[in-house]
N, C-alpha and C positions, 0 to 999 in steps of 0.2 A: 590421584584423585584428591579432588578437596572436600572440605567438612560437607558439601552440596552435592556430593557425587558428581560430579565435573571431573571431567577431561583437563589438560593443559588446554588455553588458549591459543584455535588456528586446528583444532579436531571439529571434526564433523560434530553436529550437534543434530537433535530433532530437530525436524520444522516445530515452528508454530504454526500453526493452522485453528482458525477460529470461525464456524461456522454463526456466529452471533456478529463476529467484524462482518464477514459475508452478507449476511442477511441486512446488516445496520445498513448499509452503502444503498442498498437496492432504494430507489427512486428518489434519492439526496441528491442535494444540487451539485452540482460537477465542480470541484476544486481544483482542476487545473488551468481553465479558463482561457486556454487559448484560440488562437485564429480561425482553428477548425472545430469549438465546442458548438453543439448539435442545440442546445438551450434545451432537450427534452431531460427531464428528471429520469424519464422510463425508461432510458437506454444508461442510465448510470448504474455500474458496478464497481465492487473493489476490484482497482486497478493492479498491478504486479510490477515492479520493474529490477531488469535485471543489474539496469547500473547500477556499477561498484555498489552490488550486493552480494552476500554470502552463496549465491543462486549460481550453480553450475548449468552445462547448459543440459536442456529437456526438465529444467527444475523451475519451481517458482521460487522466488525468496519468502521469508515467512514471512505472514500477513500483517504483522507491524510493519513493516514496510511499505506498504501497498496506498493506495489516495482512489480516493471517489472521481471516478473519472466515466464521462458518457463514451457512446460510441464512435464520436466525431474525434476526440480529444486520445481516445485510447490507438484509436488505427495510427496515429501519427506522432504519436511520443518518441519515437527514432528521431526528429526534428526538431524536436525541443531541447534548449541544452539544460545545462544539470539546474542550476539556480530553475530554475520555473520547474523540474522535477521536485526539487525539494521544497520550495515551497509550496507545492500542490500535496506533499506527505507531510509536511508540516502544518496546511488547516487541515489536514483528514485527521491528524493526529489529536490539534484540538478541539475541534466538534467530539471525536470520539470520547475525549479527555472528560469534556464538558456533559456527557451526557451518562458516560457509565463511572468516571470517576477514577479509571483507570485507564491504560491502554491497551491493555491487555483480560480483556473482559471472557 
């Protein structure tokens, strides 16, 4: 254990789970923006992705992970490769940055 109560690094950890990330995403405009984004705000939630994340499977990855993604853009993220996954987590990271100050709110 270190001075944080930590594990060695590559041990199961808590999720993070953040009913405030949750909430924030609902009707945000979709950041991942691809060929099959839906243009409706209503159908955007926080997203989940399990690539090369900490997420086994039946698991979600914690919610710093995750991007604002509509219904059109969520069904089809198997297609997308990683660079347009990460930049769809990289603007959800800063809008969120941007408005709570943290990312982890």
């Amino acid at each position: 254990m270190n001075l944080m109560g930590k594990g060695p690094p590559g041990l199961k950890t808590d999720m993070f789970v953040s009913k405030v990330l949750r909430d924030f995403a609902q009707g945000r405009e979709c950041q991942m923006r691809s060929e099959w984004c839906n243009g409706n705000s209503e159908t955007v939630v926080l997203c989940h992705s399990r690539r090369r994340s900490t997420a086994g499977m039946s698991q979600k990855p914690h919610d710093f992970w995750g991007y604002h993604g509509c219904s059109g853009c969520h069904a089809q993220e198997h297609l997308l490769e990683d660079r347009e996954l990460y930049d769809a987590i990289r603007r959800t990271q800063w809008a969120v940055f941007e408005h709570f100050g943290t990312l982890t709110p």
